[in-house]
N, C-alpha and C positions, 0 to 999 in steps of 0.2 A: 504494500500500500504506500504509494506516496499522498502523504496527509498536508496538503497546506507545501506541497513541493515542483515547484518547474525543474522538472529534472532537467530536461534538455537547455534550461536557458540557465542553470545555477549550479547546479553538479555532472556537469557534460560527462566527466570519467566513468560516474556508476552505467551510464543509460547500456554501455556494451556489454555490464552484466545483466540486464532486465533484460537485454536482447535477448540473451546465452539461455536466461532461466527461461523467458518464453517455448523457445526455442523446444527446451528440453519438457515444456507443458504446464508450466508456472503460470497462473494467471496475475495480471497486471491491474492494480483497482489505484483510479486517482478521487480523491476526497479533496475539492476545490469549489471553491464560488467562479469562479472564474473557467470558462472553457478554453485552457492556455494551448500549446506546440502538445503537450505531454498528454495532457486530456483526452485530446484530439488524437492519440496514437494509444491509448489503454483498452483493455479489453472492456472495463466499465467504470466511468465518469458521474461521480456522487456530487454533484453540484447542489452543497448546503446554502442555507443563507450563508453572509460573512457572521463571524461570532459568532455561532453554533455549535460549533468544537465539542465543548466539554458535553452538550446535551447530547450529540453522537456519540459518544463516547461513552457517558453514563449509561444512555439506551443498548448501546449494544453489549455491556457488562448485564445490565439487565437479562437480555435474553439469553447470553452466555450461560450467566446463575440461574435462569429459570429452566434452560433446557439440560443442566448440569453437563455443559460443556466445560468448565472449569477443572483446572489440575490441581486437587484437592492434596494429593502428593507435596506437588514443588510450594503450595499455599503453604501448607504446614509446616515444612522444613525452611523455607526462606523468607518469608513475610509475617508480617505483623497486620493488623485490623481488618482483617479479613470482612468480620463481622458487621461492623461501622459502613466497611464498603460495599455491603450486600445489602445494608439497610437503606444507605442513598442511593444507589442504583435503583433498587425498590420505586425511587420514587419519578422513573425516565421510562413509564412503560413506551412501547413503540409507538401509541396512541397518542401520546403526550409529545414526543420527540419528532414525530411525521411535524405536528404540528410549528415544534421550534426549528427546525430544521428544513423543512420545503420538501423533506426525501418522503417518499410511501412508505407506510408499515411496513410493504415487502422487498425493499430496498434494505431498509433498517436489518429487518431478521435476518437476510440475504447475507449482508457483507458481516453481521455478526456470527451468524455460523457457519460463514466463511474463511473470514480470519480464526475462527477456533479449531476448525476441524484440518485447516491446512499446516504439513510439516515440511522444511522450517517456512512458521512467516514469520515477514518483519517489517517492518511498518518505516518507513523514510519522513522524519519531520522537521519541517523547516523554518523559513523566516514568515512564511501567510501568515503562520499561529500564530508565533511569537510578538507578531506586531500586529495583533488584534488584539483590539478591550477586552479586558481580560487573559488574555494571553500565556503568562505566568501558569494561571488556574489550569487552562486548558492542554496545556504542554505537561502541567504535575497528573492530571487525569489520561491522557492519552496515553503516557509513560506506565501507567499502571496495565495498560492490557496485555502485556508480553509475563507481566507476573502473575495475573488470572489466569493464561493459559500454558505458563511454562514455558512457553516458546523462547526465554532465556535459557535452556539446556541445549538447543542443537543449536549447529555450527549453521549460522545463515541465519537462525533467526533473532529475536530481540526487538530494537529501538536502534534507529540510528539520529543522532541530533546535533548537526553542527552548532558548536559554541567559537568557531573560528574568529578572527579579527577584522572580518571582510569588511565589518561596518563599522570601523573605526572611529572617531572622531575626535577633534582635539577638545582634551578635557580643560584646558586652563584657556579656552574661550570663555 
């Protein structure tokens, strides 16, 4: 999943490996407002409102823990608040999230038992989030779906999230 990511216009190096993985039967999901280069070349294009991040996000942990798609294993061995985050999730059913988000209930349930049931995924997140209201929130939520489903144990999948210098700026203006 690239989330909030113009792969081709901002990390050119990865797109020869999205090729590679297609290639070999990987499917390609972009999660953007915007119908950018990258969008336009993914197998499916989740065009949220802007700002709706985290409510995707919550929704589809929702559906995760409701269809116990969740790695109850890797939860209990490496995480903490499990509990806390099944109770807010609770509160992003698909119905609610179609809603904040512009996507259908079956978009929602789609790319959530999508991303759960596929090994390795891993989710590419960029500067869209980061520099939307809220943003912060919605980068510490997203970050959490690789430890609901584990997908931090295999080689390929996780989180990927540039903290690079690319947007520098002089602080002693």
């Amino acid at each position: 999943i690239a989330w909030g990511a113009n792969v081709l216009a901002t990390n050119v190096h990865l797109w020869p490996f999205i090729v590679e993985a297609r290639r070999k039967g990987a499917k390609f999901y972009v999660i953007d407002p915007h119908r950018n280069k990258t969008a336009s070349l993914a197998d499916r294009h989740f065009a949220i409102h802007p700002g709706a991040d985290t409510a995707l996000a919550l929704g589809m942990m929702h559906v995760i823990i409701r269809e116990q798609l969740h790695d109850t294993d890797y939860i209990a061995r490496y995480t903490e608040g499990f509990d806390e985050l099944a109770r807010r999730a609770a509160e992003y059913p698909p119905q609610r999230v179609a809603s904040l988000t512009g996507l259908s209930i079956e978009d929602i349930e789609l790319l959530a038992r999508e991303y759960a049931t596929t090994r390795p995924a891993a989710i590419r997140l960029n500067y869209g989030v980061q520099r939307s209201e809220r943003g912060g929130m919605a980068v510490r939520v997203i970050a959490l779906l690789p430890a609901l489903t584990g997908s931090w144990r295999e080689v390929g999948g996780g989180l990927q999230l540039s903290t690079s210098g690319a947007f520098e700026f002089d602080r002693a203006a």
